[in-house]
N, C-alpha and C positions, 0 to 999 in steps of 0.2 A: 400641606399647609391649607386650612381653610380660606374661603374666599371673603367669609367676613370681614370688613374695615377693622383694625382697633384705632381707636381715635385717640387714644391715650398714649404716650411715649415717652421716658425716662434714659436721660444719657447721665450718667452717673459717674463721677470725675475719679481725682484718687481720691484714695481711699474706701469709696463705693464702688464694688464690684458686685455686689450682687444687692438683690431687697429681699427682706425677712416679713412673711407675711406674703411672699407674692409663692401660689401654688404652680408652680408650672406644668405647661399644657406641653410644650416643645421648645426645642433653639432650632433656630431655621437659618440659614446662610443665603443671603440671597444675590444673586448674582447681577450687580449694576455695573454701568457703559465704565464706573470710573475704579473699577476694580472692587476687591474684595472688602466689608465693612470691618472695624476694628475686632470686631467679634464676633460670632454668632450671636442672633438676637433674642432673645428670650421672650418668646410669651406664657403670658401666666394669668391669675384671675386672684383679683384679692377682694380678701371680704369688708367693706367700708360700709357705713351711718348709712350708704345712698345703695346698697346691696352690692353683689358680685359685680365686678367690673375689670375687662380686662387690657390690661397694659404692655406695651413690649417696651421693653429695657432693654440698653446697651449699653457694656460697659466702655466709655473713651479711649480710655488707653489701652483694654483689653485686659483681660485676667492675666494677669502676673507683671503689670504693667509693662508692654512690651513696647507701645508705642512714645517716643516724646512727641511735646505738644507739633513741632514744625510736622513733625512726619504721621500725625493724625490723618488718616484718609476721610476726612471730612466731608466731600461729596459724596463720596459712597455710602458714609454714612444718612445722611438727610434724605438722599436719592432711597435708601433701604427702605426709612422712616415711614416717608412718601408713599412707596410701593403699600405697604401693609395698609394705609388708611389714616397714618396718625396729623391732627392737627392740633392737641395739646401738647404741646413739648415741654417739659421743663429739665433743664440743665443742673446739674450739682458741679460745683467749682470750688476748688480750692483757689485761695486768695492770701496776700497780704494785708494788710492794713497802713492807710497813709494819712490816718487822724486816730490821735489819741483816745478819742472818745469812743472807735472802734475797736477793741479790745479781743485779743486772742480767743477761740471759741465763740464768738458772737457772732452773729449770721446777719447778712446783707441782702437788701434786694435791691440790685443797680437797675437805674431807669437810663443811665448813658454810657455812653462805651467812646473811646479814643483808642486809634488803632497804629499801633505802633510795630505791629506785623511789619516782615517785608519780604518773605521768603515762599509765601501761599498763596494759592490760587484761592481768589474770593466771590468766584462768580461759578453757578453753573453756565454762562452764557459765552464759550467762546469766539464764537466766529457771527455773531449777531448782536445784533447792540438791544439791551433791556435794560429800561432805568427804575428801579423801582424807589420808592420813597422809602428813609431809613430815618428821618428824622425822631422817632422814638425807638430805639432798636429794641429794647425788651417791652412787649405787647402790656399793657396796663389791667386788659380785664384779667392774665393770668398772674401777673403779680400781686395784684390787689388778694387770692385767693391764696397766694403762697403766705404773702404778709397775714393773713387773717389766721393760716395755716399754723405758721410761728407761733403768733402771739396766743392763740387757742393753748399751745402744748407748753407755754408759759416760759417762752424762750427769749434771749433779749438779740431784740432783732430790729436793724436799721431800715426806713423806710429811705428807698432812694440812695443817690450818689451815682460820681461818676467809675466805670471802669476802665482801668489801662490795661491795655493787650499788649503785652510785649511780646518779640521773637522767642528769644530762651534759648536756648533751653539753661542757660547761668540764667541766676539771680540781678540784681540791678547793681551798678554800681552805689556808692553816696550821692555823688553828682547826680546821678540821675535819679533815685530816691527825691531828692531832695526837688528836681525840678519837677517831678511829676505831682507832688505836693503843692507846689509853688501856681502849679495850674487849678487847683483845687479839686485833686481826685482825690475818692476815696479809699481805693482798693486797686493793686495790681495782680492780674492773673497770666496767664501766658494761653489760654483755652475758649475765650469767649467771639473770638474772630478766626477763621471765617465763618465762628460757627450760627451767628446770628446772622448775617448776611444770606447766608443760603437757607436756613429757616425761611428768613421775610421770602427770597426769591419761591420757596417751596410751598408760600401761599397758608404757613402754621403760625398758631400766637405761641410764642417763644417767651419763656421769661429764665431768670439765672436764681440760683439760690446760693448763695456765695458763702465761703464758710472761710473767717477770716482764724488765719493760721499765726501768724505773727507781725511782728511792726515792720517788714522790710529793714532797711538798712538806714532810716533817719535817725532812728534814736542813739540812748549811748551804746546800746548795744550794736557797733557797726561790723555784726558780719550776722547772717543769715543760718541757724543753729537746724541745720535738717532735722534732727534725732528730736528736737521740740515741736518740728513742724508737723512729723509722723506722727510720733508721741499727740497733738492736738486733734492730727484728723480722725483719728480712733476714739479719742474720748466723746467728738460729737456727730460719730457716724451714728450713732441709737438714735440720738436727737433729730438728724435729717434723717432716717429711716420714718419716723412717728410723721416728721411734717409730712415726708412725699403722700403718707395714705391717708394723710385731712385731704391733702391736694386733690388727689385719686379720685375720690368720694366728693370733691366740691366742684368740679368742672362740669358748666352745664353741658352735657353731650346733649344731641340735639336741635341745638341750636348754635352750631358752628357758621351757619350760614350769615349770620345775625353779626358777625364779629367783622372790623375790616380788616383784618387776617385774612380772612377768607376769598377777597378779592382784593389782593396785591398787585398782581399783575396785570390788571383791567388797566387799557390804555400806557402800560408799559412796554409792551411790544414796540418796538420802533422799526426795525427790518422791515421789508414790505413781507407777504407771506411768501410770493413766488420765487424771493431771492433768500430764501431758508433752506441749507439744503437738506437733501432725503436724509443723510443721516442725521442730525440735528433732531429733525422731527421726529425722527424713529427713536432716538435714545431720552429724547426729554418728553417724548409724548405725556409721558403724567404732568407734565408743567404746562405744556403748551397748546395742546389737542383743546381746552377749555374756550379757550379765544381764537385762534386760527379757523379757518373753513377745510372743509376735507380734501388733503392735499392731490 
């Protein structure tokens, strides 16, 4: 594996398991504190408007979708991301829709998230206390590129709304359809926590590209039609293939420093350094080595 950084990174939900256009260089498996990542990760070099540019990609649930959302080895994955260099992350998500004016096949980019998780670990930080700010959970300078991304390939695409993260691995009841609407969200997914959380912790701007699959269970239609929902993710998996490589091609590399992504963790620390222990420091050193003094 080379030691060059890739700054670029793609986790890629169902339906995307792989990208079309990305040449690949290698899959690499890389070996983090929190076990094995959902897949092998793919790097490759695709050719965009802004020249060669390379990306590693990983599919979420794995090729052949082998993971549900609860049993996503999630830190592994971010911790992997981390390792290689990446601090543009963008996420592909399958979604519901919980406003009518979000319509099946149409694509979102949520600026909020409510977490209705309750079975995963959402911190890389266990035995130390890190508070890091989450009040925008998906990073603005990368969505504003994804939106730009969209609307360029002439897609009809939502700016904003909120996202619910539900457990799952079932779909919502009515009742809860119904309340999560009542809250004013716009989309339910069961994939976006903890996977934004440990982004922010990993110090990446993170945005979601949500790709709303059906109306959940508010409408008349009260049950959840899988075979429509597959059926959807397929028809606009070309469509997020075109957006990710505007994306690809539109991310200022180089000036990662510039973004406050990039210093999340500044003044996050709360532990004192001396009561961190060795292994702590050893397994998160890509996180923590930045602000600590040498141990």
């Amino acid at each position: 594996m080379s030691d060059e950084a890739i700054r670029i990174g793609v986790i890629g939900g169902s339906g995307l398991y792989n990208m079309e256009g990305l040449r690949v260089i290698e899959e690499v498996q890389i070996q983090t504190p929190f076990g094995p990542t959902s897949d092998a990760i793919i790097i490759g070099e695709m050719e965009t408007e802004a020249g060669p540019r390379k990306v590693a990609f990983l599919p979420r649930h794995g090729r052949g979708h082998r993971h549900n959302p609860t049993q996503i080895p999630v830190r592994a994955n971010i911790w992997a991301l981390k390792k290689l260099g990446v601090f543009w992350l963008t996420s592909v998500s399958a979604v519901g829709s919980l406003k009518r004016e979000i319509e099946p096949c149409h694509f979102v980019v949520p600026d909020q998230v409510i977490d209705r998780t309750r079975s995963r670990v959402n911190t890389f930080f266990d035995d130390i206390a890190v508070h890091c700010g989450f009040s925008y959970p998906f990073h603005n300078d990368l969505r504003a590129i994804l939106l730009s991304a969209a609307r360029d390939e002439g897609l009809s695409v939502h700016d904003g709304g909120t996202y619910v993260c539900m457990e799952g691995p079932l779909f919502s009841t009515i009742a809860e359809s119904n309340m999560h609407r009542s809250w004013g969200a716009s989309i339910i997914g069961m994939t976006a926590l903890p996977e934004a959380k440990l982004a922010r912790e990993a110090e990446m701007c993170y945005a979601c590209l949500a790709l709303a699959t059906d109306y959940d269970v508010w409408t008349e239609d009260d049950h959840v039609d899988v075979a429509q929902i597959i059926a959807n993710l397929m028809a606009n998996a070309a469509n997020a293939q075109r957006v990710i490589k505007r994306v690809v091609g539109a991310v200022p590399l180089g000036q990662e420093a510039q973004c406050e992504a990039y210093s999340a963790l500044k003044n996050a620390i709360i532990t004192s350094p001396d009561m961190i222990p060795a292994s702590t420091r050893r397994d998160l050193a890509i996180l923590l080595d930045k602000y600590l003094p040498p141990a």
